[in-house]
ZAZATOR-704881 format. One record per residue: residue number from 0; chain; residue in one letter; x negated, y, z negated of N, C-alpha, C in turn. Coordinates in pm, whole numbers, plus 50000, padded with zeros to 5 digits. Example, Ala and Ser with C-alpha at 12.3 -4.5 7.8 and 13.67 -1.06 7.14 Angstrom:
  resi  chain  resn     nx     ny     nz    cax    cay    caz     cx     cy     cz
     0      A     a  48681  49431  49220  48770  49550  49220  48680  49670  49220
     1      A     s  48715  49775  49292  48633  49894  49286  48710  50003  49213
END
This chain:
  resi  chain  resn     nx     ny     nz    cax    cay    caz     cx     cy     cz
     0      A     x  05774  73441  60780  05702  73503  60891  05642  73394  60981
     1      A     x  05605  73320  60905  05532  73210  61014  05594  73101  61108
     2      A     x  05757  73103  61078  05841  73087  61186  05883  73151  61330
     3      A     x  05851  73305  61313  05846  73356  61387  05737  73362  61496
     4      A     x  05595  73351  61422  05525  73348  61499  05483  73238  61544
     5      A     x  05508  73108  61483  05574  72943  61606  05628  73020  61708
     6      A     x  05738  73089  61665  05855  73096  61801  05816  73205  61880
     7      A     x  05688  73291  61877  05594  73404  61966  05555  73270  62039
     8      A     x  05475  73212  61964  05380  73116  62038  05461  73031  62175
     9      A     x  05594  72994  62118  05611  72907  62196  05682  72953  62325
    10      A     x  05747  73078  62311  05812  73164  62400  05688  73252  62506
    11      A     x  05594  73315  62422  05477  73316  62477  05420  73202  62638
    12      A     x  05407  73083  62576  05388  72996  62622  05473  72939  62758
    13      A     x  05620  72930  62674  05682  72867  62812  05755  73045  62907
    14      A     x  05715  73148  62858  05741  73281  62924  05923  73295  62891
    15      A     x  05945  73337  62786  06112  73350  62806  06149  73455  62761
    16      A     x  06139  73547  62884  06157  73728  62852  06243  73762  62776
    17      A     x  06367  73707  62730  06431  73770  62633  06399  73767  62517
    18      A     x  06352  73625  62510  06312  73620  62355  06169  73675  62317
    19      A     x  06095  73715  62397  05992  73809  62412  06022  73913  62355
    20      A     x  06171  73965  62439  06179  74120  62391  06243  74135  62308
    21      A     x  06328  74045  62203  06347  74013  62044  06253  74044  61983
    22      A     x  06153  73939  62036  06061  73957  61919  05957  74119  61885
    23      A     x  05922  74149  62023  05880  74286  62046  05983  74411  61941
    24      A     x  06074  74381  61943  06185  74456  61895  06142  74411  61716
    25      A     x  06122  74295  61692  06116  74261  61539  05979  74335  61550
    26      A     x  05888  74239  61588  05783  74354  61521  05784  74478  61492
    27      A     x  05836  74562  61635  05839  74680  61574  05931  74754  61457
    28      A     x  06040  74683  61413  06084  74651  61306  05976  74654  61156
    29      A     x  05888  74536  61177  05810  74496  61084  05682  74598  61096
    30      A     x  05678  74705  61196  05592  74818  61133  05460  74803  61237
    31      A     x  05498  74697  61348  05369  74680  61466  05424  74748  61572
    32      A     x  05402  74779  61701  05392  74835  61752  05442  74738  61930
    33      A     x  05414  74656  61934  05488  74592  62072  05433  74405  62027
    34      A     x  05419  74321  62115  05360  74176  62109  05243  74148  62006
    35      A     x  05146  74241  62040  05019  74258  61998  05046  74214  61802
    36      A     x  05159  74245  61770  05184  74239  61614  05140  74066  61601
    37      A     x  05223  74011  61699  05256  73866  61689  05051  73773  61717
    38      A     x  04999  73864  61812  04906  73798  61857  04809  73825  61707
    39      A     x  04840  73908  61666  04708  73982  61522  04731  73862  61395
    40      A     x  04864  73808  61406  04931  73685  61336  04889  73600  61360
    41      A     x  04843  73532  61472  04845  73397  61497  04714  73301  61421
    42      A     x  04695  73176  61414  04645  73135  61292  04501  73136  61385
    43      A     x  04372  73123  61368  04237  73117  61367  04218  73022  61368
    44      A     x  04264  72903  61284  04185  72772  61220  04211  72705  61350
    45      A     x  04052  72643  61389  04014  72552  61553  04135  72416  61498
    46      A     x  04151  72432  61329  04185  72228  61345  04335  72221  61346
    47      A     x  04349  72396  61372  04551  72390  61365  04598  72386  61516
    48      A     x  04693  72230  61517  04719  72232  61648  04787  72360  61729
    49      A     x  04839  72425  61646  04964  72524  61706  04913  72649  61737
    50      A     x  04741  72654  61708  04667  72760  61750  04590  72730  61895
    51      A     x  04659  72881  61964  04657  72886  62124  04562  72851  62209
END
């Protein structure tokens, strides 16, 4: 899972609508509901670089 949500982050980031709407599509797969799955994922910790 936490590959995926690198690859939210980074698609997120540089905006690349398709792979946006992959991932939108997995989540809702995985039982979330649109992006918002990916953002409820993302890590908290201030000392992790890869947090937004």
């Amino acid at each position: 899972m936490y590959c995926y949500i690198e690859c939210y982050q980074i698609t997120k980031k540089i905006g690349l609508a398709e792979a946006l709407q992959h991932l939108e599509k997995l989540a809702q797969n995985l039982g979330g509901s649109n992006l918002d799955f990916w953002e409820q994922h993302l890590p908290t910790d201030s000392t992790n670089p890869n947090t937004p």
